[in-house]
C-alpha positions, 0 to 999 in steps of 0.5 A, a space after each residue: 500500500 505505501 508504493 514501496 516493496 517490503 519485506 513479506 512476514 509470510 512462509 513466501 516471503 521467508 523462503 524467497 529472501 533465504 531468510 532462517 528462523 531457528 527457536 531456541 528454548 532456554 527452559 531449564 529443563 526443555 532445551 528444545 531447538 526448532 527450525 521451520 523448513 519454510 520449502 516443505 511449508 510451502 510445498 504443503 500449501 502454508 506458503 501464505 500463513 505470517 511466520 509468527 503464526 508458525 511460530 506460535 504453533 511450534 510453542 509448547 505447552 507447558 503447564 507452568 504457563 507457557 514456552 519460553 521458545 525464543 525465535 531469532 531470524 538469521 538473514 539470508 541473502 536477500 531478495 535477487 534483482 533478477 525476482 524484479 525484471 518482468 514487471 514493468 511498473 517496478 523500479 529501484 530508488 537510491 535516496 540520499 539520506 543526508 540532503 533527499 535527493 533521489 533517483 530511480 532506475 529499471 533493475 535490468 538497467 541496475 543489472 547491467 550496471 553491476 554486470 559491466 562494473 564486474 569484480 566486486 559487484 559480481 557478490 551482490 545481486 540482490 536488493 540488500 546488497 546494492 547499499 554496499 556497492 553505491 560508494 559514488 557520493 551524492 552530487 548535491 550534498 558530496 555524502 555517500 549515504 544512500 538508502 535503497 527502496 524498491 518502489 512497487 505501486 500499486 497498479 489497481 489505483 486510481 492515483 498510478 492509472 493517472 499517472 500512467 495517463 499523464 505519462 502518456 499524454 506527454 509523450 503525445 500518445 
């Protein structure tokens, strides 16, 4: 809703970022260790259950009062610039933190930048990583502090069809 694609809390979301959920119970007498497989989840069709539900499903019950599970997520390696080509509407904005100047690219464009950097940027494929390679400072303020979004808008709304008219209209179309 907020025209910026985020981090999906869903067994999908999990298993397309390679993101790892491990419980640790730390109960003087369980010591209890879980780990969701978020692959066979989505196999068996919980691919849309939020990974807190799962988590609560994976506590025990104790007649004490309750689990003392403690989930902790291990970040896998993000989300892949190639899940993003394909959809014409998406694109990648890299936002200085210190003055708000931004601008926007097409991932393919973003892609074939990496690719003809090669060397160092061969690693990062993937959204998160992108902040590690922008190290060009900001041509307004001279700081290299850039914050990435991917901005996914909303294509049912009237505000995007307006736009995409404008658009049109400006080109003479």
């Amino acid at each position: 809703m907020s025209g910026r694609l985020e981090p999906d809390s869903t067994v999908f979301g999990f298993l397309a970022r390679g993101d790892e959920v491990r419980g640790h119970c730390h109960h003087r007498d369980c010591k209890r260790t879980c780990s969701p497989d978020f692959t066979e989840l989505a196999a068996k069709g919980f691919g849309r259950v939020r990974v807190d539900h799962v988590e609560r499903l994976l506590r025990c019950i104790r007649l004490d009062g309750g689990c003392s599970l403690d989930f902790h997520v291990k970040k896998g390696p993000g989300l892949p610039l190639t899940a993003l080509l394909g959809h014409a509407h998406v694109s990648i904005r890299f936002k200085c933190r210190k003055c708000n100047l931004y601008r926007t690219a097409l991932p393919d464009a973003v892609i074939a930048k990496l690719q003809a950097a090669g060397g160092e940027a061969k690693k990062c494929y993937t959204v998160e990583g992108l902040s590690a390679v922008t190290k060009n400072p900001c041509p307004n303020c001279k700081k290299a502090d850039w914050q990435i979004d991917v901005l996914w808008p909303n294509v049912n709304s009237i505000g995007y069809r307006i736009e995409q008219q404008r658009k049109a209209e400006a080109r003479g179309v």
